[in-house]
N, C-alpha and C positions, 0 to 999 in steps of 0.2 A: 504494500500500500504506500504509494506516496503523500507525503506530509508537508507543512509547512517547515516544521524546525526540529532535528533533534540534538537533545543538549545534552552528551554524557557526561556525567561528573563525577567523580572523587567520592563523594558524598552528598546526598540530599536529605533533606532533613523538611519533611511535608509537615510538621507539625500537628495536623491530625493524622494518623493517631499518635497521643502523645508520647514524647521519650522514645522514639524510632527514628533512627538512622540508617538509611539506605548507603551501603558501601556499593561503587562501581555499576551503578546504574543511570536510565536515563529520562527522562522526560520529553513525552511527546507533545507538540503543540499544534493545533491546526483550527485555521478559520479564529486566530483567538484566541482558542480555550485549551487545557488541559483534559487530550483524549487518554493519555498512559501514560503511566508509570513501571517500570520493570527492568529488569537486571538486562547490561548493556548488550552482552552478544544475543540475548530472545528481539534486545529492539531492533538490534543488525540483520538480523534473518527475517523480524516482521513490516519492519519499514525503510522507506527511501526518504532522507529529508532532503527538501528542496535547499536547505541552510541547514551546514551540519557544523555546531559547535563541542570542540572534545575541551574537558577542561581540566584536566589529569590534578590538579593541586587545587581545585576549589571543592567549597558547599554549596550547592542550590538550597535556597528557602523560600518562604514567600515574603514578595515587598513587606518592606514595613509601613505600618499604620501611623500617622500622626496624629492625634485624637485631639487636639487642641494647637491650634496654630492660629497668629494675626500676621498673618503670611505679608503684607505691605509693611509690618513696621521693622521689616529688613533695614530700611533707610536709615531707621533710628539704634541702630548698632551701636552701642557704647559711647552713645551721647548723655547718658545723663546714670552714670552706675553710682554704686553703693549707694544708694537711699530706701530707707522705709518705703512699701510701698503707695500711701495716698502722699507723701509729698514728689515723689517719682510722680507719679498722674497727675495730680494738681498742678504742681509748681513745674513740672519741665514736660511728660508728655501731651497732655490737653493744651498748653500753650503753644507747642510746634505745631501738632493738630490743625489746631484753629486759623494758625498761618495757612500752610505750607497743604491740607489735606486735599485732594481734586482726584480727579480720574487719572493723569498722568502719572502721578504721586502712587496713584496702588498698583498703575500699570508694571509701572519700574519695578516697584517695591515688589510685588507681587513675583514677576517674572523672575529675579536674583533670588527667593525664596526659592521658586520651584526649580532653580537650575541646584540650589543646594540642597535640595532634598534629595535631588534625583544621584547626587554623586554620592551622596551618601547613604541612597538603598530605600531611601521612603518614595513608596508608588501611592502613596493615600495620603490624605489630608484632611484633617476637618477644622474649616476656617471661622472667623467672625471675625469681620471689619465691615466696615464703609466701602462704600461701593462695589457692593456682591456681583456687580454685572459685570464689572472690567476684571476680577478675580477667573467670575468662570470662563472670559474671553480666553485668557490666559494660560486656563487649564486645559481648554480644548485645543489651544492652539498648541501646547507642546507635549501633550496626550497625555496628560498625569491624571489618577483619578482623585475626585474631591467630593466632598460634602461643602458645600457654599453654604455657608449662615446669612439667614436674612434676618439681619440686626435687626435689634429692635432697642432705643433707648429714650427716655422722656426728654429730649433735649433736642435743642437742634443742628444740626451737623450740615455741611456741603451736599452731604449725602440726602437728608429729610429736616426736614422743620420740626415735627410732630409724630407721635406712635402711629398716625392712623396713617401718615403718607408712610412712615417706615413700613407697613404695615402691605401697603397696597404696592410700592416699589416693590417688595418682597415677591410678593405674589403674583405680578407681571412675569419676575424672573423667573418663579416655578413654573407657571404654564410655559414658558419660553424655551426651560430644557427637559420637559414634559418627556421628550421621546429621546433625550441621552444616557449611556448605561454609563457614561465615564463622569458624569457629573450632576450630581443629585442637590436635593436642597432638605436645609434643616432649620426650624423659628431660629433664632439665636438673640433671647434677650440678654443684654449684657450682664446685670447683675441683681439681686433685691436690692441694693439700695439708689439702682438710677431707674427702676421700672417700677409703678403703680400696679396695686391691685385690678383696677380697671383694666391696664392693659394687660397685664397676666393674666387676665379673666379671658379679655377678647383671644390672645395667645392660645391657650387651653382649648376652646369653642374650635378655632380652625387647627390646631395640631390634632384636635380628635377627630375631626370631619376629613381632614385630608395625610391621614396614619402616618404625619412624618415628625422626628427626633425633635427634644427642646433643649438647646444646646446652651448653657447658662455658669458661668462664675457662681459658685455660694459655699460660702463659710472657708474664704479666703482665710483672713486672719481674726483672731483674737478682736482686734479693733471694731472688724465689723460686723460680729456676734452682738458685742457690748452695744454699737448703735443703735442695732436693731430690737436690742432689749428696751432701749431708752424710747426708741420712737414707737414701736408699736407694741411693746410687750410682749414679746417672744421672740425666742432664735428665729432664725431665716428659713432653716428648714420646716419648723412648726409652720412657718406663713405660709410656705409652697405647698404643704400637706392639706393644710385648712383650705386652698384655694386650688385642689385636685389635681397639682403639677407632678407628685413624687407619685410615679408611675411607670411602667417600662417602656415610654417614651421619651424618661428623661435622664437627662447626659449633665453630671453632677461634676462642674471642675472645680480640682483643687483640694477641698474639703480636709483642710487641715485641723480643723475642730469639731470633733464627731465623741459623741457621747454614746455608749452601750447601746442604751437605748434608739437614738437615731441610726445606728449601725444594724440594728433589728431592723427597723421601719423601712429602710431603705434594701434591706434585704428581703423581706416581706413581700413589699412593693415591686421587686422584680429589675430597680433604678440602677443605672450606670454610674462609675466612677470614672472621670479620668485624671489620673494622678499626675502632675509636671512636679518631679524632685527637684530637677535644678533651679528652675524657678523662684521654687520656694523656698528653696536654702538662698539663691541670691539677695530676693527680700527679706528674708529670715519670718517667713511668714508662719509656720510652722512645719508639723511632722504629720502628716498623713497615718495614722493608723493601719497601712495597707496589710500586714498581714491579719489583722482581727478581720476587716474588710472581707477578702481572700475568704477567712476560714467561715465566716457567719455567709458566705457563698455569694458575696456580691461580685460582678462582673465589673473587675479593673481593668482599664486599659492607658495609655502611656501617652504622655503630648509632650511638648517642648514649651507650650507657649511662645510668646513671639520673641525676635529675636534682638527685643529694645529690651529684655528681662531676665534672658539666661544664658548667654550670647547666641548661641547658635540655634539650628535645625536638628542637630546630631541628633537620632532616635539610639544609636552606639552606648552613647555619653548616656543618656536615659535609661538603659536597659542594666547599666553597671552602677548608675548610681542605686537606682530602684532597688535593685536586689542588694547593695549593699548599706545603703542606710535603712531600707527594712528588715535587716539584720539586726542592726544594731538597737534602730527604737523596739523592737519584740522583744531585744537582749536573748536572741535566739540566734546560731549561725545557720539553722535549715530552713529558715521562717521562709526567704523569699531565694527560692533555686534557681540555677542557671534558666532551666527547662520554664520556669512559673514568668521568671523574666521576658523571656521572647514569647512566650503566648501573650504576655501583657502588651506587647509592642505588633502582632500581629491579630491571631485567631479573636481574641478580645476586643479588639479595635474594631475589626471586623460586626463582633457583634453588637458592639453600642453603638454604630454607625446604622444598623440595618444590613449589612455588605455582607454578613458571613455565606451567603448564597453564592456571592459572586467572590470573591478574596478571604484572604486571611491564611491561607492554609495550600497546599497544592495538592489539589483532590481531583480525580478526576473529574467534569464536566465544568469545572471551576474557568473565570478567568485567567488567562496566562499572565500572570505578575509576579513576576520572577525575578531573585537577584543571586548573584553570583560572587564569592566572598575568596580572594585569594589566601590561601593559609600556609602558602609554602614560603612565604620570608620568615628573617631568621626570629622575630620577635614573637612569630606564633609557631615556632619548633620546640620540642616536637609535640608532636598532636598522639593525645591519650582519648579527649572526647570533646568532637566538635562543636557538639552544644554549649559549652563550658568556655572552649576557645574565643567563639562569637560573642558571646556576654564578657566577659573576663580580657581578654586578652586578645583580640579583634578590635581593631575601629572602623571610622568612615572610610579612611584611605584605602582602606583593603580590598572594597566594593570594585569589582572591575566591570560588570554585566550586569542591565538594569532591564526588564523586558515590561510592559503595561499592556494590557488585554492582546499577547502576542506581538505588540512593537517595539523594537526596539530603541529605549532613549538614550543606553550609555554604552558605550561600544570602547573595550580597552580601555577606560577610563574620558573618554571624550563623549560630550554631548552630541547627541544627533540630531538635535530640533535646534539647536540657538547659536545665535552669532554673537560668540565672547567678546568679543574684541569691542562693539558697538554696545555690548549691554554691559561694557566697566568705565564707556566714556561714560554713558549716558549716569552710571552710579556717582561716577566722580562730579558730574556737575551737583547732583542733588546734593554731596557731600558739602561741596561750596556754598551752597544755599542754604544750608541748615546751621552752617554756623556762624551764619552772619544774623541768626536772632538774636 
């Protein structure tokens, strides 16, 4: 039978099912999707690939998931570090914002996001920013897949004036990629304390009528537990509860103050975690409980947050902190394994997204989004067990081969959609302009 692609590798590591490593096998790809998987001389004899990749010293896995990203505030890279985080917001992010925020601004930003995710192995994204419609240009145009958040904030931005324009731009843009598998849409009110009940109400009404994700900052830090005690009389979580958000439609970032109790509810409830350590450690915002999380069976999955807050994209960086400060806060060294790690950065991404149908895993009938992990330099020698290697002892630079529904975007380490050269002038201007506020 001839095929589109096949990929022998070293190792492949499909993640379901879990703690399996395929040695010297290979991956079939055709039209897209992942038709087989099996040991390489049964593929030699069953198929012809039109594009045959041998890759004698790699992993095949499936991309990584980004579960939280503001993919445009690339621009804002280490412009305003080490601060708490509401005077970060207040005093230096929302004033450059308010300059400097437009469509060209998320294009740029946008586009340098997704070229750094793709060299570093993340095939998914789920975004919230301002202007969701030049994000999804972006993503279709260099075939990355995303989850597009359709902000939603009580304020007014470049972007909307008002919740009910945020509201209704949102919703243009859903019907608009109505019929794309690579790019989907999710509410994305930004936090409890810049959204009204009203609008969380109206929120609620169309995330139930049209079954898609609510994708939401809550119980950030300490600060803004306390506020919310002050202004309404209960945690943030209580409010989303009372106002029928904490549901398995909703996608819970951050959540570094979680009480027993809330940790029930939320598991009860069926609700998403996405955890950003580095983030949180760079604002010192807190500690995620992920492994209590984890064991009372709530579905973690892994973000980066934007790259004005932790500096980079690296889903790498994320997958080794994760498992290694959930170590330490459990004061367990098994709490959070290699293996518990990469399902957090893929198969679990997968499922708070909605995607697990289509990514997370390489299964067959699945999309082909695939990446390919060199492990033959000398810093990952010698190899005992590759899952370990990847989390541990693997980074982003290691990524050589990046594939998204059977396309390929990284080839030997080079992009195959973008023109470097023109999208680091074009970074370098913004850079000049931003610090002339």
């Amino acid at each position: 039978m001839i095929v589109d692609t096949l990929i022998h590798a070293r190792w492949i590591i499909p993640v379901e099912p879990e703690s399996v490593t395929y040695e010297h096998h290979t991956l079939v790809i055709h039209e897209g999707k992942i038709i087989d998987l099996l040991p390489t001389p049964e593929a030699l004899r069953k198929y012809t690939g039109t594009n045959t990749e041998q890759l004698d010293n790699h992993a095949l896995l499936p991309g990584l998931i980004n579960c939280h990203t503001h993919a445009a505030m690339t621009l804002f890279r280490g412009i305003a570090d080490d601060l708490p985080l509401m005077d970060w917001l207040q005093n230096h992010i929302w004033p450059l914002e308010q300059k400097w925020l437009s469509p060209d601004f998320v294009k740029d930003g946008t586009e340098l996001a997704i070229a750094e995710m793709i060299l570093g192995g993340t095939t998914c994204f789920n975004d919230m920013y301002f202007f969701p419609d030049i994000t999804a240009e972006q993503v279709l145009h260099h075939g990355i897949r995303a989850k597009v958040g359709l902000i939603v904030i009580d304020f007014p931005s470049a972007w909307a004036q008002n919740s009910i324009e945020y509201i209704t731009k949102g919703l243009a843009l859903k019907k608009q990629l109505q019929h794309s598998s690579l790019c989907t849409t999710a509410f994305a009110p930004h936090a409890p304390y810049t959204v009204s009940d009203a609008t969380f109400q109206n929120i609620k009404m169309l995330a139930d009528e049209l079954n898609v994700p609510v994708h939401i900052h809550v119980h950030e830090t300490a600060h803004e537990v306390e506020q919310a005690l002050t202004q309404f009389g209960q945690r943030p979580l209580q409010r989303l509860h009372d106002l029928g958000l904490i549901n398995p439609s909703l996608i819970a970032v951050h959540m570094t103050q979680l009480t027993d109790e809330e940790i029930n509810l939320l598991a009860i409830s069926g609700s998403h975690i996405v955890h950003c350590p580095e983030s949180n450690l760079k604002l010192a915002s807190g500690f995620s409980p992920i492994a209590k999380c984890l064991s009372a069976g709530i579905n973690v999955a892994l973000g980066t947050d934007g790259a004005a807050s932790n500096n980079d994209l690296d889903m790498f960086g994320e997958m080794r902190i994760a498992a290694l400060l959930g170590k330490a806060v459990a004061g367990d060294a098994s709490a959070i394994r290699a293996m518990t790690a990469l399902r957090m950065a893929t198969i679990n991404g997968a499922k708070a997204l909605g995607l697990d149908d289509y990514c997370g895993s390489l299964s067959i009938g699945k999309e082909a989004d695939v990446i390919s992990i060199d492990l033959s330099t000398l810093e990952t020698q010698p190899v005992y067990c590759p899952i370990s290697h990847i989390v541990y002892a693997a980074s982003r630079q290691h990524v050589t081969d990046v594939w998204v529904a059977g396309k390929r975007l990284l080839k030997q380490r080079q992009l195959t959609t973008f023109k470097t050269d023109d999208l680091k002038k074009r970074i370098t201007l913004w850079q000049q302009r931003l610090i002339k506020i």
